[in-house]
N, C-alpha and C positions, 0 to 999 in steps of 0.2 A: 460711777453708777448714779443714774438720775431718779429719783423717787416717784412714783405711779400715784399706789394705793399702800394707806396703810388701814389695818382692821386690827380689829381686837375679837380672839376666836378664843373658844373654849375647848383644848384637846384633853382627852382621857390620860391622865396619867398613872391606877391605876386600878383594880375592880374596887376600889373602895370609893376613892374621891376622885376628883377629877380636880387641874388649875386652870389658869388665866397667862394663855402664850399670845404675845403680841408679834403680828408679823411688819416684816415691811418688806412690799413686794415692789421689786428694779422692774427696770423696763422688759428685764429679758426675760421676766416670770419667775426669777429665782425668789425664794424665802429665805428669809436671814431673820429667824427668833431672837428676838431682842427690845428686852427692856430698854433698856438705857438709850438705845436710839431712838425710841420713840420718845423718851422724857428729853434727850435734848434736842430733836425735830419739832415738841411741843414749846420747849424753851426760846428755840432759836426765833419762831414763828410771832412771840409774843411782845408785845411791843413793851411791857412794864420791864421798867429797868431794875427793879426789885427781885425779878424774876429769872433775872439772866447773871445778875451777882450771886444767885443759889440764897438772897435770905425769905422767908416764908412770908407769905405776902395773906394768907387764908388770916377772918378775922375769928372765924367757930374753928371748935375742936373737931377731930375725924368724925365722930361718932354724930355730930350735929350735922356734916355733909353727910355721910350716909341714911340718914333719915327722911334726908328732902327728897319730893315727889317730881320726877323729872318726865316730862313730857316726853313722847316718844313713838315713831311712824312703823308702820309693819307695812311691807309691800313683800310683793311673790318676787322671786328669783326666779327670771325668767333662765339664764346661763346654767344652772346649776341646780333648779328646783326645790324645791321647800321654801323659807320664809327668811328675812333679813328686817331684823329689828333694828333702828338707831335712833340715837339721843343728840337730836339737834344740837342742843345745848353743851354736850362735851364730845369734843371732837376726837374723830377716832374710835369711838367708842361704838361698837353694834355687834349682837348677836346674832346668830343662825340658827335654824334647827328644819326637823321634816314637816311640822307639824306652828300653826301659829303659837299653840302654847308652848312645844320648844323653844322657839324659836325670845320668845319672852322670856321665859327663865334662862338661857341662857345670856342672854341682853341684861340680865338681874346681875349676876354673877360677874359679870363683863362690867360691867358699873360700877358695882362693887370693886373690887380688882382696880377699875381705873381711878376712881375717888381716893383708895390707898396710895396707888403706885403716885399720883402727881399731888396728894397731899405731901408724905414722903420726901418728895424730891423738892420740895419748896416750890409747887407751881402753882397758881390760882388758880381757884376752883370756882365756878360762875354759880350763881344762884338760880335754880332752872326759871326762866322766862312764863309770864302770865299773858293771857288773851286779851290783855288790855293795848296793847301797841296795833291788834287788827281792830281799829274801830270802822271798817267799812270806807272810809274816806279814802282818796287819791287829789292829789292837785297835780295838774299835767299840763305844763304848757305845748301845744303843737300852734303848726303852721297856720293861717288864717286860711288857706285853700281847702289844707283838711279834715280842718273844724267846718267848715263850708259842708264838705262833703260828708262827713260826719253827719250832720244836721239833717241835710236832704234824704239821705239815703234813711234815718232814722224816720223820717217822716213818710215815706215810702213804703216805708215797714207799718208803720201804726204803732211808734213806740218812741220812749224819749232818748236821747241821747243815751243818758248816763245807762238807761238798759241797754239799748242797743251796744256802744264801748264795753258793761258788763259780759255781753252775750260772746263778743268778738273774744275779747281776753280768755274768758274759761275756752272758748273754741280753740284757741291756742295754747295754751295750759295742759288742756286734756290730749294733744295728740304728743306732746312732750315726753318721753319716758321718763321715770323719774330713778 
């Protein structure tokens, strides 16, 4: 069986509380609920060798990861409707719901859940990432023909390069689904 998609979904378990069921979905659509292959698909995937001997590589306690404010995208499902939350920073890791704000608390709980299950299991935990790595800059080497072209066509426009390359990029960006 070759691995697709894995997610992290929040099922009802039962009118009181609900838990944190990890799936991982094969090519042929089936669900196979499981921890443990998602902790060692996480393992396997990871390059620290600390982390694949099973010793704990985290330098805070649980309770210091579950504190930290993780950055996190909401887009519409367009397949299946309502909303799909994830957390760039820990993979595997996104909520669902009908509503944005489901769809958020669920991605709470789903975090939470994931922060335990791969502290746990001896697997490191990333520190969520800061806006300081987009500082606006790109260095790009292309061709001299279409830097050329670049140039021209910018001046054509009534605009400098670096807008015009910005304009191009987001025009390609934005027809991407994400």
């Amino acid at each position: 069986m070759t691995l697709d998609t894995i997610a992290a979904v929040t099922c009802p378990f039962n009118t009181l509380t609900s838990y944190m069921a990890l799936y991982i979905m094969s090519d042929r659509g089936d669900q196979i609920s499981t921890k443990e292959k998602l902790i060692k698909t996480l393992k396997t995937q990871n390059n620290d060798t600390n982390i694949r001997s099973g010793q704990v590589t985290n330098k805070h306690d649980l309770d210091y990861y579950l504190n930290l404010t993780y950055p996190f995208t909401v887009r519409p499902d367009y397949k299946d409707g309502g909303y799909i939350v994830e957390f760039p920073d820990l993979r595997y890791c996104a909520g669902t719901g009908d509503t944005i704000e489901e769809a958020i608390n669920d991605a709470l709980l789903a975090k939470s859940e994931w922060i335990k299950a791969s502290y746990e299991a001896g697997i490191s935990i990333p520190e969520p990432t800061s806006g300081d790595e987009y500082n606006g800059r790109i260095t790009l080497r292309i061709p001299r023909s279409l830097h050329r072209m670049v140039i021209e066509t910018a001046r054509k426009e009534g605009v400098s390069a670096n807008q015009f390359l910005s304009h191009l990029i987001s025009m390609g960006v934005a027809k991407k689904p994400f």
